[in-house]
Backbone as JSON, one array per atom type, in Angstrom:
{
  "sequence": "XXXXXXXXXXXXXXXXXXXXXXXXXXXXXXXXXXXXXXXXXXXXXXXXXXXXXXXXXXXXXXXXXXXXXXXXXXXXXXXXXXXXXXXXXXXXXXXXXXXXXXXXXXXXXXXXXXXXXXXXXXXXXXXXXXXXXXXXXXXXXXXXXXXXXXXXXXXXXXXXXXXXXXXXXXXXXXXXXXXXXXXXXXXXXXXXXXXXXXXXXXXXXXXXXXXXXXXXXXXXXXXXXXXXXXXXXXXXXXXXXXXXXXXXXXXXXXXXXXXXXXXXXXXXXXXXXXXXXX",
  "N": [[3.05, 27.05, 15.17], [0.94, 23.93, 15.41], [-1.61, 23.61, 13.45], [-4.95, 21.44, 14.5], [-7.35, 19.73, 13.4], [-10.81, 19.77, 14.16], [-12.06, 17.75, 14.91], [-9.91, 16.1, 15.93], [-9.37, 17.79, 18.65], [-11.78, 17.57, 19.78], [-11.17, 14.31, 20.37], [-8.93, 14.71, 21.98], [-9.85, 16.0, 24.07], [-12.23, 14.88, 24.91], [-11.02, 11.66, 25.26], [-12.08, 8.35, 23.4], [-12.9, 5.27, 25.28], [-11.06, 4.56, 27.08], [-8.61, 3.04, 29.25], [-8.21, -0.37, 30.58], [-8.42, -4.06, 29.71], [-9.99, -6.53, 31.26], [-9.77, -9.31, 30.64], [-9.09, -9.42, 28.1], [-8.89, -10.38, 24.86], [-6.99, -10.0, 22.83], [-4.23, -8.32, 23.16], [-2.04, -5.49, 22.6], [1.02, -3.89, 22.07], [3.0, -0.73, 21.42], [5.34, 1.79, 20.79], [7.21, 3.74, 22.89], [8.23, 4.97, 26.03], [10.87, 6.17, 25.71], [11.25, 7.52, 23.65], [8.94, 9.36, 23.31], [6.07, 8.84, 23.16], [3.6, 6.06, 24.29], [2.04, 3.09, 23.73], [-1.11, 0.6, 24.93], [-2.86, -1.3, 23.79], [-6.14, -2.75, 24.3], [-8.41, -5.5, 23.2], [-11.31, -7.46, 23.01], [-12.3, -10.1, 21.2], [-15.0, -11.74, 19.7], [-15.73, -15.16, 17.95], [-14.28, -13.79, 15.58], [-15.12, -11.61, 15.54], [-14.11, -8.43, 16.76], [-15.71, -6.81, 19.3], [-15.16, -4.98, 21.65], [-12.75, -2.37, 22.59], [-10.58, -1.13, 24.29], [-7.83, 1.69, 25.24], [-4.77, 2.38, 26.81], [-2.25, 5.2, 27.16], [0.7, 7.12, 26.68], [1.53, 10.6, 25.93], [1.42, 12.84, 23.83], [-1.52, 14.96, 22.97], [-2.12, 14.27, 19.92], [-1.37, 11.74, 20.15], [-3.15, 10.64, 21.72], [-5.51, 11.26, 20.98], [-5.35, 9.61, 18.2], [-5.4, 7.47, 19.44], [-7.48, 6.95, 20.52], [-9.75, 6.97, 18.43], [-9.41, 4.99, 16.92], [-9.68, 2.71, 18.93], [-12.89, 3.28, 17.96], [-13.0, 2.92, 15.51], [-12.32, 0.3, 14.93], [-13.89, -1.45, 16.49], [-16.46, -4.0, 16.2], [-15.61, -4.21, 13.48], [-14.13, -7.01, 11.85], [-11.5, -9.51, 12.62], [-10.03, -9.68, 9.68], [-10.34, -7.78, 8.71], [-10.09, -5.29, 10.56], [-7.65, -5.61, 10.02], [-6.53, -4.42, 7.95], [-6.61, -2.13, 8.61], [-4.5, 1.54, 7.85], [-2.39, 3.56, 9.04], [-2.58, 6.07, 7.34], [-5.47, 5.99, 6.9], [-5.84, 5.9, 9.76], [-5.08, 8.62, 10.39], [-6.62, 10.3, 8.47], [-9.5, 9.72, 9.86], [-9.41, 11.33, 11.83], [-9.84, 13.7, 10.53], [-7.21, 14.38, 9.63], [-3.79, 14.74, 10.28], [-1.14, 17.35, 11.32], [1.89, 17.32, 10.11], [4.32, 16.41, 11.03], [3.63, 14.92, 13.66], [2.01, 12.77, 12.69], [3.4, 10.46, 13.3], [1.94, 9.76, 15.42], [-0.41, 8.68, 14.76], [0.88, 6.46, 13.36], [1.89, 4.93, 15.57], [-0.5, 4.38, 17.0], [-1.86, 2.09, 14.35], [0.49, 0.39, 14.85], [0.76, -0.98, 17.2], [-2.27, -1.69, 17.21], [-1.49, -3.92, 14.99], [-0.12, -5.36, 16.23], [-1.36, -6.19, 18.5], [-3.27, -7.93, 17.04], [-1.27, -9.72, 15.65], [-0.96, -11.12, 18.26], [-3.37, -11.86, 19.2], [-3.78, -14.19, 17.01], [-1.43, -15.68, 17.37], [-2.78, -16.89, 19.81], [-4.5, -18.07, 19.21], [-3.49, -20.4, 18.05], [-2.01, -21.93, 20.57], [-0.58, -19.79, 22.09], [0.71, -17.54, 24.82], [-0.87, -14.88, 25.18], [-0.13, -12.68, 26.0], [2.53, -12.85, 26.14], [5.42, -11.63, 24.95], [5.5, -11.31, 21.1], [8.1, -13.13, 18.79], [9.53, -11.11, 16.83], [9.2, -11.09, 13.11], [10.21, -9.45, 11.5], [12.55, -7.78, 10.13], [14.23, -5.74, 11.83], [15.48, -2.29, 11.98], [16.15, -0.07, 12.79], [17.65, -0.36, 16.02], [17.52, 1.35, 18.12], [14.9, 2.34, 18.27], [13.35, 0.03, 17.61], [12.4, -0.34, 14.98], [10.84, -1.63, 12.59], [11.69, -2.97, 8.95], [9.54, -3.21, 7.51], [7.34, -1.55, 8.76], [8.58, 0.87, 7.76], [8.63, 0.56, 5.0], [5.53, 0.73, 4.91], [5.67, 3.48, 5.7], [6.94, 4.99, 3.48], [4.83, 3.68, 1.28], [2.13, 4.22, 2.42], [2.41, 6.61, 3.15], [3.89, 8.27, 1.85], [6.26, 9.04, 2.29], [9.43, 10.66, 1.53], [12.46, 10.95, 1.92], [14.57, 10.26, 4.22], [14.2, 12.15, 6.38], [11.64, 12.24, 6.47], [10.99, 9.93, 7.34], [11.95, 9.68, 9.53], [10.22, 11.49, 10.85], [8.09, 10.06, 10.86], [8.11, 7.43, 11.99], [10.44, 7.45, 13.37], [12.13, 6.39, 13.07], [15.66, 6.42, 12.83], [16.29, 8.54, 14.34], [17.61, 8.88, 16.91], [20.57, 7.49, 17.55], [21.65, 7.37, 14.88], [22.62, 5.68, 13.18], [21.29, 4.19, 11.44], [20.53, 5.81, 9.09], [21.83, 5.48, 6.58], [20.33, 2.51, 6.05], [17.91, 3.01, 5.78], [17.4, 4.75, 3.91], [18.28, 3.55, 2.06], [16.88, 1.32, 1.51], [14.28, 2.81, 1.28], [15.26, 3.54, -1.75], [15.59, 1.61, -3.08], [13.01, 1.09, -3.2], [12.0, 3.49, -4.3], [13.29, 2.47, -7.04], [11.6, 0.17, -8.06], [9.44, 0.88, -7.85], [9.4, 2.46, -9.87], [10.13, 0.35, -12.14], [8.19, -1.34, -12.64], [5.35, -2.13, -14.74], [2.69, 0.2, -15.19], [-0.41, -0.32, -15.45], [-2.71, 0.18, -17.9], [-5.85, 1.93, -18.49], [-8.58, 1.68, -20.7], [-8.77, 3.45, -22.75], [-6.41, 4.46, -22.88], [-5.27, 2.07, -23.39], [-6.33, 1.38, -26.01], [-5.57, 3.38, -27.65], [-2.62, 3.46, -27.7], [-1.96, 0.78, -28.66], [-2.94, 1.21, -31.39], [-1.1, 3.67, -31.61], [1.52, 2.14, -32.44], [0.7, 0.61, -34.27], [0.37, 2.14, -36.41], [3.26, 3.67, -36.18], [5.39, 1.63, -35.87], [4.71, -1.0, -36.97], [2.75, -0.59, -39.4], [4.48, 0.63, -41.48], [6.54, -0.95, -41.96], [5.28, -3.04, -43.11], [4.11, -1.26, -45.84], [6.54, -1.12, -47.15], [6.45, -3.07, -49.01], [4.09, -2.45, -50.32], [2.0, -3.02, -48.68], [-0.65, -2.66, -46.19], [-2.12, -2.24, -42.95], [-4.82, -1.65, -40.55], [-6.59, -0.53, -37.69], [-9.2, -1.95, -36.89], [-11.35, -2.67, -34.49], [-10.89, -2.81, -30.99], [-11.58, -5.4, -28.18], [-11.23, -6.04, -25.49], [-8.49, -8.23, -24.44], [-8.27, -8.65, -27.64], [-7.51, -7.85, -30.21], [-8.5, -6.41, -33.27], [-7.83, -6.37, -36.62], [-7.5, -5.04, -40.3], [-6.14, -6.01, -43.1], [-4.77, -4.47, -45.55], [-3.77, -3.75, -49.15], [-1.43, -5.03, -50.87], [-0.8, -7.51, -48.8], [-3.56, -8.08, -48.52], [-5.41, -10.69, -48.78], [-3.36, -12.23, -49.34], [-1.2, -15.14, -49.19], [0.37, -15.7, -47.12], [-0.69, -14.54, -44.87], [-1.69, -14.78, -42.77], [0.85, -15.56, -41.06], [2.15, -13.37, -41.49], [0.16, -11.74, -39.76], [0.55, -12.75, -37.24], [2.98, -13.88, -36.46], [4.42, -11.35, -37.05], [2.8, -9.1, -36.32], [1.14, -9.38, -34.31], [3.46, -10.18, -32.86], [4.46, -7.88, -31.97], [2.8, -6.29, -31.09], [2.39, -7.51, -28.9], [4.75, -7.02, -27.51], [5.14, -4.7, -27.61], [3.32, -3.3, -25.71], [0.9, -5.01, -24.54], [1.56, -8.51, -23.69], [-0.37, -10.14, -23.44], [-2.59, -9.72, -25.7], [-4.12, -10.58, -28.79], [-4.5, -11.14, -31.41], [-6.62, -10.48, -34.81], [-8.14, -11.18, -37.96], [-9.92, -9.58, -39.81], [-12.48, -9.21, -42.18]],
  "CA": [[1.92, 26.44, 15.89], [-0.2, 23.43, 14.24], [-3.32, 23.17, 13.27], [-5.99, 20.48, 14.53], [-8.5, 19.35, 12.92], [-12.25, 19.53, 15.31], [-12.05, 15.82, 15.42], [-8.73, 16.07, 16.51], [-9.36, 18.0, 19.37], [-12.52, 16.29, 20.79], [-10.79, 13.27, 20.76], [-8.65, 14.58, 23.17], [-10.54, 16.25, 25.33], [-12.65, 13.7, 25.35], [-11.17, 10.76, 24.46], [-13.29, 7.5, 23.71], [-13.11, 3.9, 25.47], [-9.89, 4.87, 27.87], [-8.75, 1.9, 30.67], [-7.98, -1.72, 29.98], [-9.67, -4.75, 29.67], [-8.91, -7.5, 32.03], [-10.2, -10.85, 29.79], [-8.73, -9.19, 26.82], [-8.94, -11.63, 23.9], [-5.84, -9.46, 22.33], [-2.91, -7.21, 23.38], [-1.15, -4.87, 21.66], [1.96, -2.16, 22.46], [3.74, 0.27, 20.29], [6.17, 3.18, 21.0], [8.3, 3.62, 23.75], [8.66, 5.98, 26.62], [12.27, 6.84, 25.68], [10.32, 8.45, 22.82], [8.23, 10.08, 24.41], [4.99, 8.32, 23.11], [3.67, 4.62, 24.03], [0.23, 2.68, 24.07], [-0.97, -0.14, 25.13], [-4.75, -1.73, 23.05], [-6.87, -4.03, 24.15], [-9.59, -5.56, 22.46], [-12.27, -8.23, 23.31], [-12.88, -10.42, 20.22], [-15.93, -12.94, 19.78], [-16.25, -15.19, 16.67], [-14.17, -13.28, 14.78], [-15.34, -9.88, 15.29], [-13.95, -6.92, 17.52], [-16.47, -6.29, 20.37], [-14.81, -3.75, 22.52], [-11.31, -2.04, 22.5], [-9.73, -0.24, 24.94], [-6.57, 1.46, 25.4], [-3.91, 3.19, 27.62], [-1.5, 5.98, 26.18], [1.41, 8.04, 27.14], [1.97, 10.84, 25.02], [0.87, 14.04, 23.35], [-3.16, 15.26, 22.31], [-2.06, 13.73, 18.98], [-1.47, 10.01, 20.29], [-4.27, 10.53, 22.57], [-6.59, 11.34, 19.77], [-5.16, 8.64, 17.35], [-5.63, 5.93, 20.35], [-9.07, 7.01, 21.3], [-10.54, 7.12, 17.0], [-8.39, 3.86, 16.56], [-10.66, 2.09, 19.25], [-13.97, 3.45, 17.65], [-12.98, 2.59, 13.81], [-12.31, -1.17, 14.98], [-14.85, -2.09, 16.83], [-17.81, -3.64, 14.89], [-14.75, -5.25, 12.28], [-14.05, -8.67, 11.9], [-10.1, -9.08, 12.35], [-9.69, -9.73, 8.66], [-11.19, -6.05, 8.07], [-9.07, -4.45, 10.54], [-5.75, -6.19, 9.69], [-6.51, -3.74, 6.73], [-6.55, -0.35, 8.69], [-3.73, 1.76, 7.47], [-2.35, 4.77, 9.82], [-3.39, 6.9, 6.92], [-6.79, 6.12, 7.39], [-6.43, 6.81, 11.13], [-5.24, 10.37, 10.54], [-8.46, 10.88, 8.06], [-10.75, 9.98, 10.16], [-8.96, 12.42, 12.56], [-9.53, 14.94, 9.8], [-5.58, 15.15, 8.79], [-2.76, 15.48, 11.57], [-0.33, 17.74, 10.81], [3.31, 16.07, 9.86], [4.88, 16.09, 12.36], [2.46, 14.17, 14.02], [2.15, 11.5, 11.79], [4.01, 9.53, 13.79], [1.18, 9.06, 16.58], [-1.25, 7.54, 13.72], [1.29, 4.98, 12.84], [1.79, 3.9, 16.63], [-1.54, 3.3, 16.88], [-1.09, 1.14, 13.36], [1.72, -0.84, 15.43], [-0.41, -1.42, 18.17], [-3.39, -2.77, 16.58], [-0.79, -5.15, 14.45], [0.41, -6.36, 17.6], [-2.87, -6.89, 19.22], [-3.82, -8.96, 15.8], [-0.49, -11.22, 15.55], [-0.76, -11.63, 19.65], [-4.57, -13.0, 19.14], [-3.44, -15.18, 15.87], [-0.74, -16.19, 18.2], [-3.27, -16.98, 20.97], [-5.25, -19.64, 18.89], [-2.11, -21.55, 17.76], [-1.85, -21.9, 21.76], [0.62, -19.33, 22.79], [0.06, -16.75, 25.52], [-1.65, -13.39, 24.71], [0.5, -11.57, 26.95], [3.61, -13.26, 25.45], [5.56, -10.77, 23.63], [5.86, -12.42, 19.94], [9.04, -12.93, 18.35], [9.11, -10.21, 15.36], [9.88, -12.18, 12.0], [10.19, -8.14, 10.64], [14.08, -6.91, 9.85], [14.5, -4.15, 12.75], [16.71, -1.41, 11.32], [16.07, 1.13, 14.0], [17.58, -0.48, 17.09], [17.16, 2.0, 19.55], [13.63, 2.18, 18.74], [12.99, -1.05, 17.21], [11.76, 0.09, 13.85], [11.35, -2.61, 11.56], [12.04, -3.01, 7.44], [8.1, -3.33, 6.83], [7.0, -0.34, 9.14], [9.47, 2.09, 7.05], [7.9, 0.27, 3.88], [4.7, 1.31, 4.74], [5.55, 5.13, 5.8], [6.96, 5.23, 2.44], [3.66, 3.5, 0.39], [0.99, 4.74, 2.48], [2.44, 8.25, 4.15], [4.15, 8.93, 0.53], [8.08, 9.8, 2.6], [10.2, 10.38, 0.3], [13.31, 11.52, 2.72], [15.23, 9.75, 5.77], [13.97, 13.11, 7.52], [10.12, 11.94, 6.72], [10.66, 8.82, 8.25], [11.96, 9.95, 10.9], [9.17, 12.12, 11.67], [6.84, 9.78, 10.49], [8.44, 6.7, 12.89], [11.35, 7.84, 14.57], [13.97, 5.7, 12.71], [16.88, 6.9, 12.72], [15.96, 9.82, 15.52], [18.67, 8.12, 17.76], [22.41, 7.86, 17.14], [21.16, 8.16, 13.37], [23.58, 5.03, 12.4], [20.42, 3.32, 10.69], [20.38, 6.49, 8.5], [22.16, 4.81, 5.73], [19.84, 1.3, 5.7], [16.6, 3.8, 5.57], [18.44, 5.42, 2.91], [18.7, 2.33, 0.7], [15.21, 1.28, 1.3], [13.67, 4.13, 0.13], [16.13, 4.1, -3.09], [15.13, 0.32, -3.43], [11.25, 1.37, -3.13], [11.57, 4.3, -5.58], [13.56, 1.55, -8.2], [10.81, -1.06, -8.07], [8.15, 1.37, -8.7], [10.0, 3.09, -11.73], [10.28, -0.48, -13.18], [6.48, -1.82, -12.74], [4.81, -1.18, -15.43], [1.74, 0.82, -14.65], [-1.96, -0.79, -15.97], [-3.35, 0.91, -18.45], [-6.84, 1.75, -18.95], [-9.29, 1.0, -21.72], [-8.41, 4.41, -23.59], [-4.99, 4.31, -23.08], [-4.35, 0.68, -24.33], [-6.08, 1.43, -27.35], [-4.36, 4.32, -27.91], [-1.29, 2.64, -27.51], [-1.95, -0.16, -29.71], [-3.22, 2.56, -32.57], [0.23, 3.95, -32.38], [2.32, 0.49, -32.19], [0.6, -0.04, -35.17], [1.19, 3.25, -37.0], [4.46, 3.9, -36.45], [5.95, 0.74, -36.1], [3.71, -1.89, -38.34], [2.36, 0.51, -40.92], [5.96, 1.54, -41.93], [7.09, -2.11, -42.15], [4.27, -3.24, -44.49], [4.11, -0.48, -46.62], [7.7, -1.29, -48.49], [6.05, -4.33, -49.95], [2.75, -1.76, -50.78], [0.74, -3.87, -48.26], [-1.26, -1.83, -45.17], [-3.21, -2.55, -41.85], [-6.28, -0.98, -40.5], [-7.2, -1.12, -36.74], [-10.91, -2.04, -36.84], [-11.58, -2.53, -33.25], [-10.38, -3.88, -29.81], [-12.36, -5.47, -26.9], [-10.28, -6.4, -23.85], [-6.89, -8.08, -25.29], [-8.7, -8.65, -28.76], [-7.29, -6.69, -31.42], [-8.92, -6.94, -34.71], [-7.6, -5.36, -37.37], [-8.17, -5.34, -41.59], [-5.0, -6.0, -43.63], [-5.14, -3.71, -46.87], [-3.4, -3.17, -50.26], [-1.05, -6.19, -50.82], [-1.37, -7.74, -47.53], [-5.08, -8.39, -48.34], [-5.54, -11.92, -49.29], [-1.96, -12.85, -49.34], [-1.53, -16.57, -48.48], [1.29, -15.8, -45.86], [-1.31, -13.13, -44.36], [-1.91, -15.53, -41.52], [1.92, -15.57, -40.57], [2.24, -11.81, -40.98], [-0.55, -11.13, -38.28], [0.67, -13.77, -35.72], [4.88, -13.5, -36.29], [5.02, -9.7, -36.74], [2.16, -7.42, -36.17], [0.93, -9.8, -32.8], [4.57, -10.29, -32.05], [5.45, -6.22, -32.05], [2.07, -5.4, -30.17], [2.84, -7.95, -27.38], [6.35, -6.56, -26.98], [5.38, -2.94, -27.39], [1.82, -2.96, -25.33], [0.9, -6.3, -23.67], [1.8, -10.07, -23.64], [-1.3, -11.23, -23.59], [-3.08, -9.34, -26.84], [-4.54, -11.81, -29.64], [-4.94, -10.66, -33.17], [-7.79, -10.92, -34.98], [-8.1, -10.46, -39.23], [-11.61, -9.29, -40.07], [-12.37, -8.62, -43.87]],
  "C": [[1.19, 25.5, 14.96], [-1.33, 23.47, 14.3], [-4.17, 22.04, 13.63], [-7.03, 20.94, 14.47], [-9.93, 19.46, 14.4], [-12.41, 18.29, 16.21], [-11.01, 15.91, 16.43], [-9.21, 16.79, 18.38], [-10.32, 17.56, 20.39], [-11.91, 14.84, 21.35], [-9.53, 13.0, 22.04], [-8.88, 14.89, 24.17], [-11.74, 15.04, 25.84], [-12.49, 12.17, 24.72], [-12.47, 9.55, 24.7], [-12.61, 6.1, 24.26], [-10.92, 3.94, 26.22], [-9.91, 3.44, 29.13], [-8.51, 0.64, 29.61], [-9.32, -2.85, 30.06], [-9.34, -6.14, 30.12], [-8.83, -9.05, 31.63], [-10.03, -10.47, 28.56], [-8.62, -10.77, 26.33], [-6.88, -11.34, 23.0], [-5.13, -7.94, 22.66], [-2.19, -6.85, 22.92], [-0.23, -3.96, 22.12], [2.37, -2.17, 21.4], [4.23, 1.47, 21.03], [6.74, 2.7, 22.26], [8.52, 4.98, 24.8], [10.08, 6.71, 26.61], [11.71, 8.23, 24.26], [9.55, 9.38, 22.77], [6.26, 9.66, 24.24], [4.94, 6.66, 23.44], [2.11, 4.49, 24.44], [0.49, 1.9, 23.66], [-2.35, -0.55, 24.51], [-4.78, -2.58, 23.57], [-7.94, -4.29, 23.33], [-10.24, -7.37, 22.91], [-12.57, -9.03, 21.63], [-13.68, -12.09, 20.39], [-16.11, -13.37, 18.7], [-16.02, -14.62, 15.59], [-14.09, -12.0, 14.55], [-14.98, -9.36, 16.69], [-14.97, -6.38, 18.34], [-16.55, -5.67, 21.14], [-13.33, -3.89, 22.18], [-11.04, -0.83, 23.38], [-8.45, 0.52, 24.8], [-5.97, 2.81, 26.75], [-2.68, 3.81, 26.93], [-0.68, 6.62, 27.29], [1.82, 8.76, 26.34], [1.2, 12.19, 24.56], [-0.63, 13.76, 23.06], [-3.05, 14.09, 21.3], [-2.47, 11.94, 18.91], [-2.77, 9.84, 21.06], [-5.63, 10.03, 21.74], [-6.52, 9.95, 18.93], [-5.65, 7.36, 18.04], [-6.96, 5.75, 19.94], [-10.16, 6.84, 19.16], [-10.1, 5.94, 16.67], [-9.67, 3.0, 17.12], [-12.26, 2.16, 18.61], [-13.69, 3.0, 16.12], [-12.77, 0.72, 14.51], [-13.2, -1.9, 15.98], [-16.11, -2.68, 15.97], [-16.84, -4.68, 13.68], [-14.65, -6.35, 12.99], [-12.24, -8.35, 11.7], [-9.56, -9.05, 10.95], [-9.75, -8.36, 8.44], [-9.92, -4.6, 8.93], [-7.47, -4.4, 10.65], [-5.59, -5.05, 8.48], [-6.36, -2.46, 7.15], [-5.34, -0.19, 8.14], [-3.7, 2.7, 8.69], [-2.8, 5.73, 9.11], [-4.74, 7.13, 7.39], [-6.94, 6.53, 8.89], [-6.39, 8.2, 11.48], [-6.16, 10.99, 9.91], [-9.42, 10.62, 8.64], [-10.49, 10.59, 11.28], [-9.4, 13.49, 11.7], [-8.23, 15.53, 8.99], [-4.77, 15.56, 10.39], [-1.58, 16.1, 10.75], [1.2, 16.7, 10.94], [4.06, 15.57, 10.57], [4.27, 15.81, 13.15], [1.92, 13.16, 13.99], [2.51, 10.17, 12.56], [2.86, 8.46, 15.37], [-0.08, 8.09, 16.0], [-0.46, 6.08, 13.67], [1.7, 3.93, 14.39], [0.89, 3.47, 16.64], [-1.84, 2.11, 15.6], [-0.36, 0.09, 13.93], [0.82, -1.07, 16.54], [-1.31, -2.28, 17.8], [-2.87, -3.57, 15.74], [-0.29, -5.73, 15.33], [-0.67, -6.99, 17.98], [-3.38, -8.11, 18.42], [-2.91, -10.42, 16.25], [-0.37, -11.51, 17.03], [-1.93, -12.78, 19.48], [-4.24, -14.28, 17.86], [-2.54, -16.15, 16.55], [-1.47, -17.26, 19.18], [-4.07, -18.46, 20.22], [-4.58, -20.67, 18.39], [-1.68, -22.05, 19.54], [-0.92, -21.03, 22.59], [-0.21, -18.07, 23.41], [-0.06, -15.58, 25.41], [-0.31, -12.35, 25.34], [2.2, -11.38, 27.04], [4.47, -12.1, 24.65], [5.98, -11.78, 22.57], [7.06, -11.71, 19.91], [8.99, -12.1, 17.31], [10.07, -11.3, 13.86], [10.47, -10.57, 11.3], [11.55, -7.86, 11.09], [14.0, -5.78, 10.37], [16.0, -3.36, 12.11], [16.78, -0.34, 11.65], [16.24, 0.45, 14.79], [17.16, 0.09, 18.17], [15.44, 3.04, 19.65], [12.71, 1.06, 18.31], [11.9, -1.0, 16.31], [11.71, -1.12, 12.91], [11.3, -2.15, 9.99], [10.22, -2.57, 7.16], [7.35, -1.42, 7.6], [7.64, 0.75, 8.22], [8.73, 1.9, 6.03], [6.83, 1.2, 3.83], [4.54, 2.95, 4.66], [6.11, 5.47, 4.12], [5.58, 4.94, 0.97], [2.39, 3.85, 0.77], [1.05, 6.35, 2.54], [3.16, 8.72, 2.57], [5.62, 9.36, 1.28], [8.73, 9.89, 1.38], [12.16, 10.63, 0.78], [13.62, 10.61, 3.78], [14.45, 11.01, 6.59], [12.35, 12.89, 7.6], [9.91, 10.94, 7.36], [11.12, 8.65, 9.23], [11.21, 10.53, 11.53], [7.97, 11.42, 11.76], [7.01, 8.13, 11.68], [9.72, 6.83, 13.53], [13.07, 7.01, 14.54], [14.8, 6.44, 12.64], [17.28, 8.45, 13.4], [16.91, 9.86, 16.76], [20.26, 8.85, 17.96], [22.19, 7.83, 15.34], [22.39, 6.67, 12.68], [22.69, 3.83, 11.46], [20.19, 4.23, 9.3], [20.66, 5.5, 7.11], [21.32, 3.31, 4.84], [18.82, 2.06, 5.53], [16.74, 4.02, 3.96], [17.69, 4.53, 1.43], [17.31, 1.6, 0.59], [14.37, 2.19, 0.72], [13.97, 4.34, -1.26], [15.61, 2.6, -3.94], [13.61, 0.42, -3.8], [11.01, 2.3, -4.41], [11.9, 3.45, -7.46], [12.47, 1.0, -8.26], [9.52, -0.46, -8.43], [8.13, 2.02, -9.82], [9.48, 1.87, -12.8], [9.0, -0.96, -13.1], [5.95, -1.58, -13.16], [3.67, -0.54, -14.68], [-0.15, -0.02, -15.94], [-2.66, -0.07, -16.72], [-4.98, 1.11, -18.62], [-7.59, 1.43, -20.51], [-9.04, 2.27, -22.79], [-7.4, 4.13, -23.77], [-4.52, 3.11, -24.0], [-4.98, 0.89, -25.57], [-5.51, 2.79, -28.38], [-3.1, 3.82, -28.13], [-1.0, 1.27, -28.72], [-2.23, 0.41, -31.4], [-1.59, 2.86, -32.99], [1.74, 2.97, -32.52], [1.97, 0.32, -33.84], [0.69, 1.34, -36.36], [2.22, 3.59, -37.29], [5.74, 2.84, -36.43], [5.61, -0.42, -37.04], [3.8, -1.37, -39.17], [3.63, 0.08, -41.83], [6.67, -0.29, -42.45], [6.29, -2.85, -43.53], [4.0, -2.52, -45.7], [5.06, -0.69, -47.76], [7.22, -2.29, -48.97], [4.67, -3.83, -50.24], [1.69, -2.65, -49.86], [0.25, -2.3, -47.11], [-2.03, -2.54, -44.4], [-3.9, -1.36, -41.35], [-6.5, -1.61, -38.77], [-8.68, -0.68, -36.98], [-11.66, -1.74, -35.2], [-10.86, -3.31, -31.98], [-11.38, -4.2, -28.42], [-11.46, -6.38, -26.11], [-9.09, -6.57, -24.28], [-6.6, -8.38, -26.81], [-8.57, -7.62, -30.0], [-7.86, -6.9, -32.9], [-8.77, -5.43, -35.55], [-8.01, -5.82, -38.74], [-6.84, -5.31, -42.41], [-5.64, -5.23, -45.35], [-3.57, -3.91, -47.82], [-2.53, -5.21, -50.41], [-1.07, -7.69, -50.02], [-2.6, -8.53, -47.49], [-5.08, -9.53, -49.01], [-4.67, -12.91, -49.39], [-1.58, -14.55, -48.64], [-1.21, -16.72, -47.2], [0.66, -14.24, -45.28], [-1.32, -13.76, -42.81], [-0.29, -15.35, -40.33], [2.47, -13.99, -40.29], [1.43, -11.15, -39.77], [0.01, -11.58, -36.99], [2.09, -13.24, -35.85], [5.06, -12.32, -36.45], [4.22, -8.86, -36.19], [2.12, -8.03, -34.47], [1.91, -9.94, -31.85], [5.12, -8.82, -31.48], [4.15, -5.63, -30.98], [2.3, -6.2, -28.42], [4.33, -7.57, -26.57], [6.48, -5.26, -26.66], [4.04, -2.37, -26.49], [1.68, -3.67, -24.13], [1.14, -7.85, -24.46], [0.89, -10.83, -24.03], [-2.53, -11.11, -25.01], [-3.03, -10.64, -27.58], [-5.23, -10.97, -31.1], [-5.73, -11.46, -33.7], [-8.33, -10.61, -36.41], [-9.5, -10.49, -38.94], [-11.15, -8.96, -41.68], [-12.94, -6.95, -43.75]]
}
């Protein structure tokens, strides 16, 4: 049996802002009655901003709920603001849907991205009610999942499994012969974030530059009795104090820039700038 959240369950007993809206500014669907969930958003926009939103649902408490908290979080935004919702965010301000579940957050998600690129559509002159062409790589035919939707269940919902993104959008819930392209997306997604480095903070990098210059510098300078000294660093400003031989040396200038600045930009960051101090 799952659990809902308080929210969760008001929202379907009573949901909010149910029915259409017949001078909609923007129209949105998502899901599919073969599925067994689908909804349809409207929304009224004046000047930019989100002034009413309706919608119509077919589908479990879950989608009900997600519709009906969907319309009340975007009203009040400006479309720039809620081109930014995530489906995460619509299951927290549900309180958390359980996982299997998941999947009625991110319709509403597809919905309100429809409704958006319909109205974006609508002021280039084309008709609201138009379905757009999708520019997005479908790789769920038989529910017309695209490349970017999977993306996201993997960077916002955290999937890590073909079986999460199937619960989480319904790819490959079918004849399962998309299994394989899910697959490779996900394997492509986990590469690309292995290799990126990660940003260090203001401890860390000088930490990092401390032991760059310890165990790799130091050790290099030392066989000619010279030594360095980190003094201090502020942002990519390293200033250090060259000691023992090192110190005064004519070719001191060429030792900071061609080895020590060359070994911390290779072993740290790129953009670091050495800095002798006496």
């Amino acid at each position: 049996m799952w659990e809902y959240s308080d929210i969760v369950k008001e929202h379907y007993k009573n949901p909010k802002n149910v029915g259409s809206i017949e001078d909609a500014d923007a129209i949105g669907e998502a899901g599919a009655l073969a599925c067994g969930d689908a909804l349809k958003l409207y929304l009224k926009i004046k000047n930019g901003i989100i002034t009413d939103a309706k919608f119509q649902t077919f589908g479990c408490g879950s989608a009900v709920a997600s519709s009906s908290i969907l319309t009340e979080m975007v009203k009040g935004k400006t479309v720039e603001e809620a081109k930014k919702i995530t489906n995460k965010e619509i299951a927290d301000m549900l309180g958390g849907l359980p996982p299997e579940k998941m999947h009625c957050s991110v319709m509403g998600h597809e919905a309100l991205e429809d409704a958006l690129k319909n109205f974006e559509g609508d002021k280039d002159g084309d008709n609201i009610t138009k379905t757009p062409v999708s520019k997005d790589k479908i790789i769920c035919n038989c529910f017309s999942i695209s490349e970017k939707t999977i993306k996201e269940a993997i960077e916002h919902n955290g999937a890590k499994t073909v079986e999460d993104i199937t619960s989480l959008t319904y790819a490959g819930g079918a004849c399962g012969r998309c299994k394989g392209n899910i697959q490779a997306i996900i394997n492509t997604y986990n590469m690309e974030a292995k290799n990126t480095p990660k940003e260090l903070n203001a401890v860390q990098f000088i930490l990092k530059v401390n032991s760059v210059i310890e165990k790799t510098i130091l050790p290099e300078l030392t066989k000619d009795c010279g030594g360095i000294e980190l003094v201090n660093v502020e942002g990519k400003d390293v200033y250090v104090r060259l000691t023992g031989t090192c110190k005064g040396c004519r070719n001191s200038n060429l030792t900071l820039k061609n080895f020590v600045q060359k070994q911390l930009r290779e072993h740290v960051d790129e953009a670091i700038n050495i800095i002798e101090v006496e």
